[in-house]
VEXDREN-2710 file (C-alpha; in Angstrom, 1 decimal):
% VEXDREN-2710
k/r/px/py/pz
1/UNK/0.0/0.0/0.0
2/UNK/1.1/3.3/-0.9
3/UNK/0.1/6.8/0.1
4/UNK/-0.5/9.7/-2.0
5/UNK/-1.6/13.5/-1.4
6/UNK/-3.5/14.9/-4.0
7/UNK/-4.0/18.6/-4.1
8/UNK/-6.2/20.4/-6.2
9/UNK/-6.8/24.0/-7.5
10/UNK/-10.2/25.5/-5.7
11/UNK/-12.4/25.3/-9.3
12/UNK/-14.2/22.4/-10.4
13/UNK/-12.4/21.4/-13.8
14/UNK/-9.4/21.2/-11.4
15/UNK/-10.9/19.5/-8.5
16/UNK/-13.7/16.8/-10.5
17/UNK/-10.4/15.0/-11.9
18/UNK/-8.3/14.6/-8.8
19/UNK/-11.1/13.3/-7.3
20/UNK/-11.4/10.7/-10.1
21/UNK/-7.8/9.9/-9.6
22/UNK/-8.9/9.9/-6.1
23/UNK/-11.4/7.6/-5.8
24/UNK/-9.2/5.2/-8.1
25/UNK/-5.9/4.8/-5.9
26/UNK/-8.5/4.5/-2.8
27/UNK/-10.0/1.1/-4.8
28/UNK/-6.7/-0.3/-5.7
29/UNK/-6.1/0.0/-1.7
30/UNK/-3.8/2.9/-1.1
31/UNK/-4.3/6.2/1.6
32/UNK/-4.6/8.9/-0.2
33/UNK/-5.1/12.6/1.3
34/UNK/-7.1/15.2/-0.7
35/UNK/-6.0/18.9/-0.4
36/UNK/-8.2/21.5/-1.5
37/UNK/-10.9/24.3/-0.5
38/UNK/-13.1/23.0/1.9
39/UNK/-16.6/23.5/-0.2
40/UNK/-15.3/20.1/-2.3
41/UNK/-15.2/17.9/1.6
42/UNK/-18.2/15.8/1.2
43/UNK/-16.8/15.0/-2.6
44/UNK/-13.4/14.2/-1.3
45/UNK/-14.8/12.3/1.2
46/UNK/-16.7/10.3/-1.1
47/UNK/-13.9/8.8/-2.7
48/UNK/-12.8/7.2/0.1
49/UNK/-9.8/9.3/0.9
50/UNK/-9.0/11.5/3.8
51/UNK/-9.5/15.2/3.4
52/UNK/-7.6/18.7/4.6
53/UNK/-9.1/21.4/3.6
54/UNK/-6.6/24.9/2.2
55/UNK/-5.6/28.0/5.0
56/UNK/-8.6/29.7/5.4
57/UNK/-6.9/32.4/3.7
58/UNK/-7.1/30.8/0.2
59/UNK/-10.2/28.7/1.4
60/UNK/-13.2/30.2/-0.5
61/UNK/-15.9/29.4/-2.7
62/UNK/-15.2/29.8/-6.2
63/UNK/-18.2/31.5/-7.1
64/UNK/-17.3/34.1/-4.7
65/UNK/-14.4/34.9/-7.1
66/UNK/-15.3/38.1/-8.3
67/UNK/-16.8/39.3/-4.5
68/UNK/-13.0/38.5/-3.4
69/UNK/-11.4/40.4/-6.5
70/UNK/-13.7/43.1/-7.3
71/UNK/-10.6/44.9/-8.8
72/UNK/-10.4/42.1/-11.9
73/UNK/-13.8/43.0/-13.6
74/UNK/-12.6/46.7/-13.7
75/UNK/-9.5/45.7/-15.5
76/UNK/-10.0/47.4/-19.4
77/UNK/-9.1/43.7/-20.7
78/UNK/-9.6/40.1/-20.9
79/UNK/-5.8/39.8/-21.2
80/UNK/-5.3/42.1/-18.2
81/UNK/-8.0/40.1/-16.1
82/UNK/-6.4/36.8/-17.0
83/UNK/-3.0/38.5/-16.0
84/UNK/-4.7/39.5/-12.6
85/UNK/-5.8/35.9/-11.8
86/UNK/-2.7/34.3/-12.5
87/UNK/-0.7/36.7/-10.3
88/UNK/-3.3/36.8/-7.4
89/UNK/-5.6/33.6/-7.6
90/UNK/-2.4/31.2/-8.5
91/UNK/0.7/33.2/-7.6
92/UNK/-0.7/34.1/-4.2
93/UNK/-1.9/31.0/-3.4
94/UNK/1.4/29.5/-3.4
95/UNK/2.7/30.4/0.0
96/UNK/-0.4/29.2/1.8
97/UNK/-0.5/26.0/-0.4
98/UNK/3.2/24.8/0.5
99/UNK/2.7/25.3/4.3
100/UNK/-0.5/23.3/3.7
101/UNK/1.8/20.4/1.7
102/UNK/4.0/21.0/4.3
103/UNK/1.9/20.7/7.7
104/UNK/0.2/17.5/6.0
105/UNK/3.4/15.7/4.9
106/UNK/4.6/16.2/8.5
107/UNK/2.2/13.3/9.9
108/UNK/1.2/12.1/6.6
109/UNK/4.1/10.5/4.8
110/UNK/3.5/10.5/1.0
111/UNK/4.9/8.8/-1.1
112/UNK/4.2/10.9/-4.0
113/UNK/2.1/14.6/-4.2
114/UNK/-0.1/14.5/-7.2
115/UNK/-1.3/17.8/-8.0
116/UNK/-3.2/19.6/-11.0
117/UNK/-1.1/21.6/-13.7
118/UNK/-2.5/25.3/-11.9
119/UNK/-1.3/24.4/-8.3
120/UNK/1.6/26.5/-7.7
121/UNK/2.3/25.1/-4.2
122/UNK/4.8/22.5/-5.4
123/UNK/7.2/25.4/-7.1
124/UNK/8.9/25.9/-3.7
125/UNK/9.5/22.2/-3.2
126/UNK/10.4/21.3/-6.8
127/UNK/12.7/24.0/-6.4
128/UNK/14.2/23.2/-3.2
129/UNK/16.6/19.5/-2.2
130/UNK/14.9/16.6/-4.0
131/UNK/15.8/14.5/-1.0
132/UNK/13.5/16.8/1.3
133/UNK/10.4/16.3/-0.9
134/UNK/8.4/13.1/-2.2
135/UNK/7.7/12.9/-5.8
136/UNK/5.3/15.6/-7.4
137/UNK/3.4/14.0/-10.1
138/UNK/1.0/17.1/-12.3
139/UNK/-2.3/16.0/-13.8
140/UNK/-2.6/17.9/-17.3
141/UNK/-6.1/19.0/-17.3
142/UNK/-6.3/21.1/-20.4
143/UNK/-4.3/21.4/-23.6
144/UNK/-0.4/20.9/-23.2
145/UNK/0.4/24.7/-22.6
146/UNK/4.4/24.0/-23.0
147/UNK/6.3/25.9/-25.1
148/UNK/8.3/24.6/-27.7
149/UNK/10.6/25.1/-31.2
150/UNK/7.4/23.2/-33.2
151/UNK/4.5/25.6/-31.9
152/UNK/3.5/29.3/-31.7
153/UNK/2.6/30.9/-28.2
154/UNK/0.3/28.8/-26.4
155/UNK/-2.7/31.0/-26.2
156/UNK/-2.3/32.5/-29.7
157/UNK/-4.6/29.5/-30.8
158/UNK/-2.4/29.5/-34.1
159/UNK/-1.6/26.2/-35.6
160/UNK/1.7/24.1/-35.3
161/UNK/4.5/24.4/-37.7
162/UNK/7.6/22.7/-37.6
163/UNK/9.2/23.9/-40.8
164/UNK/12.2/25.6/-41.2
165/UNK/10.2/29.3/-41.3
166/UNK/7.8/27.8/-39.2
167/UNK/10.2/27.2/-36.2
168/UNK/11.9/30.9/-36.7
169/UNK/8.0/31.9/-36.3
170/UNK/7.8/29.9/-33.0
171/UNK/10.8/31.3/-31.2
172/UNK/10.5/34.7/-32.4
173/UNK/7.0/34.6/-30.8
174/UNK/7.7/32.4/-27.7
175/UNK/10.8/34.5/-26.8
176/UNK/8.8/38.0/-27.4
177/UNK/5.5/37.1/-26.3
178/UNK/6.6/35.7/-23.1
179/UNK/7.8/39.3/-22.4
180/UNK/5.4/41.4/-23.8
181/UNK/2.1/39.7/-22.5
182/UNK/3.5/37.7/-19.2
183/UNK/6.3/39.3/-18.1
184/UNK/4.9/41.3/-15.1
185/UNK/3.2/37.4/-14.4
186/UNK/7.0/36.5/-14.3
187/UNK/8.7/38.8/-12.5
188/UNK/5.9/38.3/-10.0
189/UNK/6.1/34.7/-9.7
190/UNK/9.9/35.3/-9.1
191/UNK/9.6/37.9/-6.1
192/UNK/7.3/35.7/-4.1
193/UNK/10.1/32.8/-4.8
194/UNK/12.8/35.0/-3.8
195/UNK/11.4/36.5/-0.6
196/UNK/10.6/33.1/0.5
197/UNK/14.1/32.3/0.2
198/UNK/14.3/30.6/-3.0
199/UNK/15.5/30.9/-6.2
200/UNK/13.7/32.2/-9.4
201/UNK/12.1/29.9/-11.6
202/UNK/14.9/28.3/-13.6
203/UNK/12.4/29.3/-17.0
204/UNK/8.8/30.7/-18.0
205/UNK/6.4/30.0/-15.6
206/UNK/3.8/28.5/-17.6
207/UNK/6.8/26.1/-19.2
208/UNK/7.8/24.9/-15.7
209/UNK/4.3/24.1/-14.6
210/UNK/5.1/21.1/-17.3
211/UNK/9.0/20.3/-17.1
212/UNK/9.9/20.4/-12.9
213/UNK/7.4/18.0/-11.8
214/UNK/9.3/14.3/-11.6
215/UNK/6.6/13.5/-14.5
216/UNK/3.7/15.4/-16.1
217/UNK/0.3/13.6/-17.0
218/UNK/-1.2/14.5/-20.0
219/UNK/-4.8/13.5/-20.0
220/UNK/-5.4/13.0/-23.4
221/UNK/-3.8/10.7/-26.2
222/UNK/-0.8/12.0/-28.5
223/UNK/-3.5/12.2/-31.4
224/UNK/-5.0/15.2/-29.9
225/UNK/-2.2/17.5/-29.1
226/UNK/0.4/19.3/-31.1
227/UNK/3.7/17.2/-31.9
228/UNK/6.7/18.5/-30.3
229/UNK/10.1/16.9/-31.2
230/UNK/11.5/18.6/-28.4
231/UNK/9.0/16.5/-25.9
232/UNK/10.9/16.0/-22.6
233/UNK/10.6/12.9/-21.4
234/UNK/8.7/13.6/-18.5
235/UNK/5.8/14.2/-19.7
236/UNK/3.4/11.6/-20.7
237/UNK/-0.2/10.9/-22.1
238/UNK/-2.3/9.0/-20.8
239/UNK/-5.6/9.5/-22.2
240/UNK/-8.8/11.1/-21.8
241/UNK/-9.9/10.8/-18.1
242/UNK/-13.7/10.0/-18.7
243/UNK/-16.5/10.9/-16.1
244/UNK/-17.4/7.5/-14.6
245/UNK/-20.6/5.4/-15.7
246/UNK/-23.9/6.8/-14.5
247/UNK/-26.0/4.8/-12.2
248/UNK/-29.6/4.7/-11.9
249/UNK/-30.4/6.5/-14.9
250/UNK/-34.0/6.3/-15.5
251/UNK/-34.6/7.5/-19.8
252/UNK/-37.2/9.9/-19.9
253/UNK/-40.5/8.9/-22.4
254/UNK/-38.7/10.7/-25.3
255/UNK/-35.6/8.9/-25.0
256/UNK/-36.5/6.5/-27.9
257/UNK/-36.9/9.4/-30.1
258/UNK/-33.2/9.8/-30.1
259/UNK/-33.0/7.1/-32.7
260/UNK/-36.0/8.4/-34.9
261/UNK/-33.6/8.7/-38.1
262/UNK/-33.2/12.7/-37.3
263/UNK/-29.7/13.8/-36.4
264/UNK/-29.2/14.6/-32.8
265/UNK/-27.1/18.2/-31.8
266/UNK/-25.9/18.3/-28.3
267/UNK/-25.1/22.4/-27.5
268/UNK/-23.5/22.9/-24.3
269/UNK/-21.3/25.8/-22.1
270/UNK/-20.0/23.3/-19.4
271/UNK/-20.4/23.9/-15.7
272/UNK/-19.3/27.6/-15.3
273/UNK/-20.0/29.4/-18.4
274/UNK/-23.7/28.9/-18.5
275/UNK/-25.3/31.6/-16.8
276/UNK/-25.4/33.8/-20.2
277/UNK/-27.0/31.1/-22.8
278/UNK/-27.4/33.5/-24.9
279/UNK/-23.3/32.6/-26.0
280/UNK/-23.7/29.7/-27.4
281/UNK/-27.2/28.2/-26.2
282/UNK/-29.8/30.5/-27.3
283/UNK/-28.0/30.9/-30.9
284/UNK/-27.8/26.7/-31.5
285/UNK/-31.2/26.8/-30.8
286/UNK/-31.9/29.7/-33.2
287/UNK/-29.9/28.3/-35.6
288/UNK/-31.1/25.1/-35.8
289/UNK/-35.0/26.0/-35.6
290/UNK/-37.4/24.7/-37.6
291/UNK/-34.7/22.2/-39.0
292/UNK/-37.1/19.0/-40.2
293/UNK/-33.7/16.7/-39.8
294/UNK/-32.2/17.7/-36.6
295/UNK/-33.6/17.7/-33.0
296/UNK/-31.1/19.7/-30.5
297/UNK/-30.6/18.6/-26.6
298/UNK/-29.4/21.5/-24.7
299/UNK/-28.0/20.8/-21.0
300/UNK/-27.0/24.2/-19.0
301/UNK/-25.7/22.6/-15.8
302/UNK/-28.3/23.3/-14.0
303/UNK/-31.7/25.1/-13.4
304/UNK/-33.1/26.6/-17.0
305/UNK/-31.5/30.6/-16.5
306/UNK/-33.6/33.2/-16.6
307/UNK/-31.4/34.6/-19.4
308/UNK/-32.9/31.8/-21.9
309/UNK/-36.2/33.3/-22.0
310/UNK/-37.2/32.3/-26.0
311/UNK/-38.9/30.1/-26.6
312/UNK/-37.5/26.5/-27.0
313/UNK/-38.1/25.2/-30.9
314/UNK/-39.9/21.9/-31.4
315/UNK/-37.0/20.1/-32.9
316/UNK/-35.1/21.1/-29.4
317/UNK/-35.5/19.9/-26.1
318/UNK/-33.6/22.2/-23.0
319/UNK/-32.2/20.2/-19.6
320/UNK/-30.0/20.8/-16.6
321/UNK/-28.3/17.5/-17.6
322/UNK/-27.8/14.6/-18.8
323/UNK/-25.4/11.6/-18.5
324/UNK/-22.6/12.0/-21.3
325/UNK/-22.1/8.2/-21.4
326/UNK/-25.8/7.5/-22.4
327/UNK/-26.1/10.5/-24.6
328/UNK/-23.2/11.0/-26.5
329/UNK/-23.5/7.8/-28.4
330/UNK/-26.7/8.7/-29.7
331/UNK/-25.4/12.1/-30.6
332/UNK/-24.2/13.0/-34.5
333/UNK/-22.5/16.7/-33.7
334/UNK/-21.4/18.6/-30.5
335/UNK/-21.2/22.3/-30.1
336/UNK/-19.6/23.6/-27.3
337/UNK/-17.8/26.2/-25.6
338/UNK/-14.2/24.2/-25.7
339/UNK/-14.0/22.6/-22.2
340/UNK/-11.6/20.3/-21.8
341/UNK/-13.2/17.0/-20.3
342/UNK/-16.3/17.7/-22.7
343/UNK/-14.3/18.3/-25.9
344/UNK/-12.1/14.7/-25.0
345/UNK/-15.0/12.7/-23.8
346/UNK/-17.3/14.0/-27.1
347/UNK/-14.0/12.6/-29.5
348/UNK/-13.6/9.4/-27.0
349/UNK/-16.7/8.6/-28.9
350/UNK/-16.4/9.8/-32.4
351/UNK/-18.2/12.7/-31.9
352/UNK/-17.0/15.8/-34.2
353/UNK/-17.8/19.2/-32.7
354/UNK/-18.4/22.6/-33.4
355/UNK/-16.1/24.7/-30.8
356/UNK/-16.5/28.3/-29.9
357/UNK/-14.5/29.0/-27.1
358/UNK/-13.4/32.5/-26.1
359/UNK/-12.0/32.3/-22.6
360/UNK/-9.4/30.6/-20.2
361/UNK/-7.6/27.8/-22.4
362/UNK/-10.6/27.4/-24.6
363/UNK/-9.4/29.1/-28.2
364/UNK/-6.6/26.7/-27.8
365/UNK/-8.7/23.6/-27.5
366/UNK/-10.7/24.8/-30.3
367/UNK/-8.0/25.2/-32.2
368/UNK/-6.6/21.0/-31.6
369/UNK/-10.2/20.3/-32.6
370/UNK/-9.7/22.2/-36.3
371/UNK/-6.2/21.2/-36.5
372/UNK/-7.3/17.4/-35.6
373/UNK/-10.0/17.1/-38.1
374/UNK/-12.5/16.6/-36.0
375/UNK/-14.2/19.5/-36.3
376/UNK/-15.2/23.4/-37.1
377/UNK/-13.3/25.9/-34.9
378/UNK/-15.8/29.1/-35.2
379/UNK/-13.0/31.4/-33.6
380/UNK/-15.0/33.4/-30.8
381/UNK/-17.0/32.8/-28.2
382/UNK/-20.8/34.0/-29.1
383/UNK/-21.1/33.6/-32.8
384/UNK/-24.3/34.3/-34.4
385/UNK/-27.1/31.7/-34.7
386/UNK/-26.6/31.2/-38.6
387/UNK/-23.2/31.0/-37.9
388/UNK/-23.5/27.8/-36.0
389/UNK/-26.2/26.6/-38.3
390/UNK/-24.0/26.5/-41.1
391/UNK/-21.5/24.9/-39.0
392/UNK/-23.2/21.7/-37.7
393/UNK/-24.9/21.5/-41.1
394/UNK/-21.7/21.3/-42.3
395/UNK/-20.3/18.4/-40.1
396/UNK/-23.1/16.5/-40.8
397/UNK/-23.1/16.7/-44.3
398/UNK/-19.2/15.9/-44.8
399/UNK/-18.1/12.7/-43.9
400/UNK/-14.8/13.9/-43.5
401/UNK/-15.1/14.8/-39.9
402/UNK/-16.7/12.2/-38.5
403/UNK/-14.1/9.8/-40.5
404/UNK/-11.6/12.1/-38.3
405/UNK/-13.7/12.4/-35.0
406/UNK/-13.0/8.4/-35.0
407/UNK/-10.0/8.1/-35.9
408/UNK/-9.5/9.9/-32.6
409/UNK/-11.6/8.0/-30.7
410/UNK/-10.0/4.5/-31.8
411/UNK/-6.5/6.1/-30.8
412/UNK/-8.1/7.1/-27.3
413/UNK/-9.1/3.7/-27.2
414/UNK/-5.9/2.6/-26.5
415/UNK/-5.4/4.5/-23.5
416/UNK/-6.8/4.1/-19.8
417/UNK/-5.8/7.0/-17.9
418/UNK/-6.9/5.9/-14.1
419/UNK/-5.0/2.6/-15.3
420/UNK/-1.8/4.4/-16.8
421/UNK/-1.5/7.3/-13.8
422/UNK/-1.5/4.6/-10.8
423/UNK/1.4/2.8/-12.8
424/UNK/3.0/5.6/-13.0
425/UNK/3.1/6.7/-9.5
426/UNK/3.7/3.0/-8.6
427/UNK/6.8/2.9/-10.9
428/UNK/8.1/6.0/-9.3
429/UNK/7.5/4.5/-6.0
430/UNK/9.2/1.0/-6.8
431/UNK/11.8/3.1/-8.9
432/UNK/12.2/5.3/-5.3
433/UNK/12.7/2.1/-3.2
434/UNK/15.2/0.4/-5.6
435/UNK/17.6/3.9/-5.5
436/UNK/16.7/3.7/-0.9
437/UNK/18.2/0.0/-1.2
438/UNK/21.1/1.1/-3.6
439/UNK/21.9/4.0/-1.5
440/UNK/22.3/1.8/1.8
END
C-alpha cells in the first residue's frame, strides 16, 4: 500500500479530476489525502480518501471569485484580467498552499504529491533539495500549454509548424510574447520565490508548470495534441480521463426518439460558463430551428436561467443534464464552448464538434479540434445563430469529420488513464525504493 496527497486548484475542472484519480488509488487500496478548498469535503470524502481542507486564507468558494477580486472585472481587458488571476488567484496561493503540503506531509508521509497543472504550491518544493520532498506527479487537465521550437505561443490558438520558417516563427513569438504579455506574471512569480528564500524559476512559468514535476500527466492521447520533437521525457499521455458510468439513470419517455432517423445536436457551455446562454445556447437553438432533420438537446448545468427566455423550438428539447455516457452515443454533432473533459470525452466517442471557445484555455482547445480534423473551430466565443447553423450542417453533411472524430476515438481507445496514472506513481515509487536500497 502506498500513500498519495493529491492537491487540487479550488475550481471544479481542477478539483472533479483529482477526485477521479482519487477515488481510483482508494479502490486499488492505497491512503490517499485530498488537499483543496473545503466547499469540495463531502466529494473528497466520497472517494474514500482522507481530506484537509486549504488555510482559510485561500479557502473560498469559487463562485465568490469576483466578490473576493472586485478589482479584476474593472480591468480594461480580458488579457489584463487573465493576467490579474494568474498573479493573485495562482501566484498568491502558493505560500499558503506549500505550508499546507508542508503541515500534512509532517504526519502524513506520501509517497508521492499528485497535483493539477495550476497548483503553484509545489514550485517551492520542486525548487528546493529533492531529497526533502516526495515525488510531485502534475495531472494535465487542459491542452499541453508548454512551449516549444514546433509551436507558436500557447494562447495565440495558431496552428503548429515545424518547418524551417515555421520554427523561426515559434521562437520569435515564444521569446517575445513571453515578455510582452506575461512578463509582469513572471517577474511576480519570481519575487514571491525570492522573498521566500528561494531561487527564481529556472524558466517561463507557464513552461515549468510542465517540465519540474518528476513526470507530467497529459490527459489525453498524442492524437489530440500538437507534436513537439523537443518533448521532454517527462511528460506523458495518458488519455482522456472520462466521467465514470452513470447509475440509476431512468430514460425519460422521449428517450426513444433519439433514434428516430433525425440527427441529434448536443449544445453545451460546461459547468461555469452557463449563466449567459445567450453565448452559445440561445444561438444553436436559433440556428437550428425549424430544422425538419435535426432535433437539439441543450444541457445548461443546472436550473433553465432566466437569461434563456425564447422560446424552446420543437426540434429542441432544454435540460439541466444529462449523463454524457448515455447521450453522446446517440449524438451526431457537438457544439460547445471548448472545455476540456467535454471536448475529450465527445471525440472518445467519435463525436466531431463545433467549438466556440473565447475564454481561459478554450481558443486553444478549439484550435486542436480544427487542427485534428475533427471538427469546425468558429473562432469566438458567441457567434451568431446562422453561424452555427451553417457549421453543424456542415459536419453532418461531410463525412470527412466524422471519419476524423473516429480516428480519434480508436486512438483514445488505446489509453486508460486511471490505469496508466496509478502505474506511473507505482513505478516512481518502486523506482524510489530500488535507488533507498542502492543508497544503503
Amino acid at each position: 500500500m502506498a500513500r498519495y496527497l493529491i492537491a487540487a486548484t479550488a475550481l471544479p475542472g481542477h478539483v472533479l479530476p483529482m477526485l477521479a484519480i482519487a477515488q481510483h488509488l482508494v479502490g486499488l487500496g492505497h491512503e490517499v489525502r485530498v488537499h483543496t478548498a473545503s466547499r469540495f469535503r463531502a466529494q473528497a470524502e466520497a472517494t474514500g480518501a482522507g481530506f484537509t481542507p486549504f488555510d482559510a486564507s485561500i479557502d473560498f468558494d469559487h463562485h465568490e471569485l469576483d466578490q473576493r477580486f472586485p478589482q479584476r472585472q474593472r480591468l480594461p481587458s480580458a488579457h489584463a484580467q487573465l493576467c490579474f488571476g494568474l498573479k493573485h488567484f495562482f501566484a498568491d496561493a502558493m505560500a499558503a498552499q506549500r505550508a499546507g503540503l508542508e503541515a500534512i506531509l509532517r504526519d502524513f508521509a506520501a509517497d508521492a504529491i499528485v497535483v493539477d497543472t495550476m497548483f503553484c504550491g509545489t514550485f517551492p518544493l520542486l525548487l528546493g533539495l529533492r531529497e526533502q520532498r516526495p515525488a510531485i506527479v502534475a495531472i494535465g487537465i487542459s491542452a499541453l500549454p508548454l512551449s516549444s521550437c514546433d509551436t507558436a505561443f500557447f494562447g495565440t490558438a495558431l496552428p503548429p509548424s515545424s518547418t524551417p520558417e515555421g520554427r523561426v516563427r515559434n521562437r520569435a513569438m515564444n521569446a517575445n510574447l513571453r515578455q510582452a504579455m506575461f512578463g509582469e506574471v513572471q517577474r511576480y512569480f519570481d519575487a514571491l520565490l525570492t522573498c521566500a528564500g528561494l531561487p527564481a524559476l529556472p524558466e517561463f512559468f507557464i513552461d515549468a508548470m510542465v517540465k519540474l514535476p518528476d513526470l507530467y500527466l497529459q490527459l489525453t492521447s498524442e492524437s489530440f495534441e500538437y507534436p513537439r520533437s523537443d518533448l521532454p521525457a517527462s511528460v506523458r499521455f495518458v488519455g482522456p480521463l472520462l466521467a465514470p458510468a452513470s447509475r440509476d439513470f431512468v430514460e425519460p419517455d422521449w428517450w426513444h426518439e433519439l433514434d428516430d432517423g433525425r440527427a441529434v445536436v448536443l449544445v453545451t457551455q460546461g459547468t461555469l460558463a452557463n449563466q449567459n446562454p445567450a453565448q452559445l445556447i440561445g444561438p444553436t437553438l436559433q440556428g437550428l430551428a425549424g430544422a425538419g432533420d435535426i432535433q437539439v438537446i441543450a444541457t445548461t448545468g443546472g436550473p433553465q436561467p432566466e437569461a434563456l427566455n425564447m422560446a424552446v423550438p420543437a426540434n429542441a428539447r432544454v435540460l439541466p443534464f444529462l449523463p454524457y455516457d448515455r447521450l453522446l452515443p446517440k449524438v451526431h454533432a457537438m457544439v460547445t464552448n471548448g472545455g476540456y473533459g467535454s471536448v475529450n470525452h465527445a471525440l472518445s466517442l467519435g463525436v466531431p464538434l463545433v467549438v466556440a471557445g473565447a475564454t481561459e484555455e478554450k481558443p486553444e482547445i478549439a484550435a486542436r479540434v480544427a487542427w485534428s480534423g475533427a471538427g469546425i473551430n468558429l473562432g469566438n466565443g458567441q457567434p451568431a445563430a446562422r453561424q452555427i447553423g451553417d457549421a453543424v450542417r456542415r459536419l453532418l453533411n461531410d463525412p470527412a469529420y466524422r471519419q476524423r472524430a473516429g480516428v480519434l476515438r480508436d486512438d483514445f481507445a488505446r489509453h486508460h488513464a486511471l490505469t496508466g496514472i496509478s502505474a506511473a506513481l507505482e513505478a516512481l515509487r518502486e523506482a524510489a525504493a530500488a535507488e533507498s536500497v542502492e543508497m544503503a
